[in-house]
C-alpha positions in Angstrom: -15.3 -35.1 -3.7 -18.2 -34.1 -1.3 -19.7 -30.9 -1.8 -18.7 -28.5 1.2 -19.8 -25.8 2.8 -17.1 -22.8 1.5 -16.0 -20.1 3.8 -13.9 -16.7 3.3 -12.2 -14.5 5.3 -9.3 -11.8 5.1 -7.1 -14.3 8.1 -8.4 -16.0 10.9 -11.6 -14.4 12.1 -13.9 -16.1 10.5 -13.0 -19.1 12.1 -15.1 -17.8 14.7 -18.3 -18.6 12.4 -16.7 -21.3 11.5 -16.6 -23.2 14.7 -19.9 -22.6 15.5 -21.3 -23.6 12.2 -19.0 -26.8 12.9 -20.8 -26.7 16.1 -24.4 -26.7 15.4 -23.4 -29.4 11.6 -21.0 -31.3 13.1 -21.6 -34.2 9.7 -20.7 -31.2 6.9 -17.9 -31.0 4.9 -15.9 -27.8 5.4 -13.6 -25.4 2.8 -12.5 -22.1 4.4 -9.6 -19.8 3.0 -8.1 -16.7 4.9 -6.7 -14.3 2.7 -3.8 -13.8 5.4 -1.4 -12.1 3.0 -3.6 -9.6 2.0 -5.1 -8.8 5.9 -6.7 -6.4 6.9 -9.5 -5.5 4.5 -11.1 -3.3 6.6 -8.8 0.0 5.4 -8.6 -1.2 1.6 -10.6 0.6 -1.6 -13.6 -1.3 -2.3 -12.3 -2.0 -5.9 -9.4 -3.6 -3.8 -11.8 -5.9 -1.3 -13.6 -6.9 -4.4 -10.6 -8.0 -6.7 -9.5 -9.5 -3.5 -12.2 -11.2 -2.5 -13.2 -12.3 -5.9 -9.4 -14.6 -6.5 -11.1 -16.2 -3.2 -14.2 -16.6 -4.5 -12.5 -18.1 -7.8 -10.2 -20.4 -5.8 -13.2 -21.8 -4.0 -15.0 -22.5 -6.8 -12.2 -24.9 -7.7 -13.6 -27.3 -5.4 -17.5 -28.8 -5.3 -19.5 -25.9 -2.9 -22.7 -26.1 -2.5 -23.0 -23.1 -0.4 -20.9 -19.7 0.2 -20.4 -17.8 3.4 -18.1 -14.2 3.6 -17.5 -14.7 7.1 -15.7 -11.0 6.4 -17.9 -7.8 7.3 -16.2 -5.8 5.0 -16.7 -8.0 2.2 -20.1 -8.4 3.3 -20.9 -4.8 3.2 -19.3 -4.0 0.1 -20.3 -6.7 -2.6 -22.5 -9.5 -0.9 -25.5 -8.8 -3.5 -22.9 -9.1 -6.2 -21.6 -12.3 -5.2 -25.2 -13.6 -4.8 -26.2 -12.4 -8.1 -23.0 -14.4 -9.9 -22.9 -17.7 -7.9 -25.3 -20.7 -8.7 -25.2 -21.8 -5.2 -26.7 -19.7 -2.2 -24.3 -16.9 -0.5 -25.3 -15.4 3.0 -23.2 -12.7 4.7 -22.7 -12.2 8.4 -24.6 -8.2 8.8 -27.6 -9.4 9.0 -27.2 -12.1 11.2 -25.6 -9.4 13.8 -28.5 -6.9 13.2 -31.1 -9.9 13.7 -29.3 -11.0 17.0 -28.8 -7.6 18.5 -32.4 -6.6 17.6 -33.6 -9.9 19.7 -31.1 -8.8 22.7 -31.4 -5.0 23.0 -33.7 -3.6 26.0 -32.8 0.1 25.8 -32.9 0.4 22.1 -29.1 1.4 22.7 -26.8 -0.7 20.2 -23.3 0.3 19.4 -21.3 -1.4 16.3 -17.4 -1.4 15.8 -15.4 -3.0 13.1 -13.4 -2.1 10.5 -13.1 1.3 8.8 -14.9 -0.1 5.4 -18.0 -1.6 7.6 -18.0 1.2 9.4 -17.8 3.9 6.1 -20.3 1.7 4.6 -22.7 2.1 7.2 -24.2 -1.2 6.6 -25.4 -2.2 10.0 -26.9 1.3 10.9 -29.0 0.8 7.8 -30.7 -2.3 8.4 -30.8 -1.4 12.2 -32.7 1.4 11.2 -35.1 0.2 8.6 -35.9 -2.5 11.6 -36.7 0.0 14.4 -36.2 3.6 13.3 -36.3 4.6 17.5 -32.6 3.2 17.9 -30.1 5.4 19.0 -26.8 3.4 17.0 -23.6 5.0 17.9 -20.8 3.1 15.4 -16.7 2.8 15.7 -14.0 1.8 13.7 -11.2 0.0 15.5 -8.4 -0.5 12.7 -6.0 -1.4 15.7 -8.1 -4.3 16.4 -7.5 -7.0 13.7 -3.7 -6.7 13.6 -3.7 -7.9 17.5 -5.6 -10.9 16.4 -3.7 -11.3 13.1 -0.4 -11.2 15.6 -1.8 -13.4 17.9 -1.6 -10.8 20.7 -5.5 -10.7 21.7 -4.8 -11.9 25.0 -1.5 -9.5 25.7 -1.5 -7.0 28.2 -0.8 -4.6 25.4 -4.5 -5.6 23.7 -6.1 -4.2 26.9 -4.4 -1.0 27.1 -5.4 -0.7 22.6 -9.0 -1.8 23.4 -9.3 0.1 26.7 -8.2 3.3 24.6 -10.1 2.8 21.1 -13.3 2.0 22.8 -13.7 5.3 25.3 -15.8 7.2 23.3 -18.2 4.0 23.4 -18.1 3.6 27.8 -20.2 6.9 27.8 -22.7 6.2 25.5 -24.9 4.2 27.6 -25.0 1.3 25.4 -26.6 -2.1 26.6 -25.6 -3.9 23.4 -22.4 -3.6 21.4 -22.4 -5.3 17.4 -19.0 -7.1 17.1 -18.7 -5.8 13.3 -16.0 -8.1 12.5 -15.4 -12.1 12.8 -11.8 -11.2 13.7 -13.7 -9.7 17.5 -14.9 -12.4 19.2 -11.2 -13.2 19.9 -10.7 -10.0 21.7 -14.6 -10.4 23.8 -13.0 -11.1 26.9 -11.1 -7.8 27.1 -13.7 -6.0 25.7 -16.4 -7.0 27.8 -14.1 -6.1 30.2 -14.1 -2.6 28.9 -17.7 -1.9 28.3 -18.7 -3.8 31.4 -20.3 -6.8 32.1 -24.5 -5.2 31.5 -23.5 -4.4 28.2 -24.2 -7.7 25.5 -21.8 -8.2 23.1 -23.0 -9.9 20.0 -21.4 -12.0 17.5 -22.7 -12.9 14.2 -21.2 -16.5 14.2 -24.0 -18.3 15.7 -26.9 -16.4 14.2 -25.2 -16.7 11.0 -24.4 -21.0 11.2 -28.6 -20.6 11.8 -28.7 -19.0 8.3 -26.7 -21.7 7.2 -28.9 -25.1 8.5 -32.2 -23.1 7.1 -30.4 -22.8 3.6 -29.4 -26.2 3.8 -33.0 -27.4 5.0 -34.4 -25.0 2.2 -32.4 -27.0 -0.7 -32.2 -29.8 1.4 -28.7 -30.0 1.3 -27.6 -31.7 4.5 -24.2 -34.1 4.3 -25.9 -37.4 4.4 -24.3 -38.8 7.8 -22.1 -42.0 6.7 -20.3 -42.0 9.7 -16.6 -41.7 8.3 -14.8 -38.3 9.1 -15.7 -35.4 8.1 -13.7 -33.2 5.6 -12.3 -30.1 6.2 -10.1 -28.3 4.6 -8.0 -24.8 5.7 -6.3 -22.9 3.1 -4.3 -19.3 3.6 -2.3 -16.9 1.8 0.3 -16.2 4.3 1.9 -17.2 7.0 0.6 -21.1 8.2 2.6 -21.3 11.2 0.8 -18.4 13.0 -2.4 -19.4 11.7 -2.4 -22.5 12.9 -1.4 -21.3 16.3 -4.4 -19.3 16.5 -6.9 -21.9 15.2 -5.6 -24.2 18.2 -5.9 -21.4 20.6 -9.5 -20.8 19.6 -10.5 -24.8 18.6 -8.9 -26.3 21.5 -7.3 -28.7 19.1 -4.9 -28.5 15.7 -5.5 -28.3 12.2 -3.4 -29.4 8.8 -3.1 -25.9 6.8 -2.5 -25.5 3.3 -1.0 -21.8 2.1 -1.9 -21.0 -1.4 -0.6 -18.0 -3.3 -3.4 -16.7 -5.2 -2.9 -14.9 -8.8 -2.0 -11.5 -7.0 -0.5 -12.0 -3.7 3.2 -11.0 -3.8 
């Protein structure tokens, strides 16, 4: 078997990095697992997300990688060094591909960040934000309510505009002219956000900034799929529900998927 490019979530949002590193290495070879069962990280212990995010991790390893991405913020900000240090092959996260891309887009040096409550406690993005220009004014919010819409497949109910229209309040005040989407699992709720925050605020995702980090690791090893013409291979593995997954990957592809669910060591 190919070596592939492995990617980890807690459910479906980090198919959002996942389609655009798809997007800009169309010829690699693709593993991705979403801990479904187990969603949402964001309000676990961090001896939780990494015993979680480890049996991932392990599974993973099962198959030829030659490079990791935690498309997960939470797992990101709690144990991305770890994982680095332990794993023979490269490991990027997806913080400091948001930090980079909202410190190329802000004009005001106004930059809010939401995600979950563990990115948020963590205070990971107002860190390197900070030791990158320490004039920003950062205002961060956890949004807890957020992933379970997307999880549900409600992001585009009228119920996701009254949560997001409510949770994001203390944010319309703040004069903000970028917003960090802390949290793959956002992207699918940008329309109604943007609608919220209004249209001359930018909201940035990590998914294309972090696919970047992913063709310079691959040029860096030079580790590119050599193009044979024949399909690529990807492969989509969850620990819940694949009916609803599914759903939501051909919502946000444009076109289906096969899905495997696997019951990892400790999912009930």
């Amino acid at each position: 078997m190919e070596p592939s490019i492995g990617i980890m979530d807690s459910g479906v949002g980090g198919l959002t990095v996942a389609k655009e590193i798809m997007r800009q290495l169309p010829n690699e070879p693709l593993i991705y697992f979403g801990d479904t069962a187990r969603c949402p990280y964001g309000p676990r212990t961090a001896e939780e997300v990494r015993r979680f995010a480890w049996e991932v991790i392990n599974f993973l390893q099962e198959f030829p990688l030659k490079m990791l991405v935690i498309a997960c913020n939470t797992v990101t900000a709690t144990m991305l060094e770890e994982v680095q240090q332990q794993l023979p092959i490269p490991v990027i996260g997806v913080i400091a591909p948001g930090v980079r891309a909202a410190l190329q887009q802000t004009q005001t040096g106004r930059i809010g960040v939401i995600g979950t409550q563990g990115t948020i406690r963590s205070q990971a993005y107002e860190r390197q934000l900070l030791q990158q220009n320490p004039t920003l004014h950062v205002v961060s919010l956890a949004c807890p309510a957020f992933v379970p819409l997307v999880e549900q497949g409600r992001y585009r109910s009228a119920e996701a505009e009254t949560v997001v229209r409510e949770v994001l309040g203390p944010l319309v005040s703040e004069q903000l002219d970028t917003l960090i989407l802390g949290c793959t699992h956002y992207p699918l709720l940008a329309p109604v956000i943007q609608r919220v925050m209004g249209e001359e605020v930018r909201l940035i995702s990590s998914a294309a900034e972090t696919a970047k980090d992913v063709y310079h690791y691959l040029k860096r090893y030079q580790l590119f799929h050599p193009s044979t013409g024949s399909g690529v291979t990807r492969q989509i593995f969850v620990s819940g529900d694949v009916r609803l997954f599914k759903q939501i990957a051909a919502d946000w592809f444009g076109r289906e998927f096969d899905v495997t669910s696997i019951h990892l060591p400790q999912v009930g």
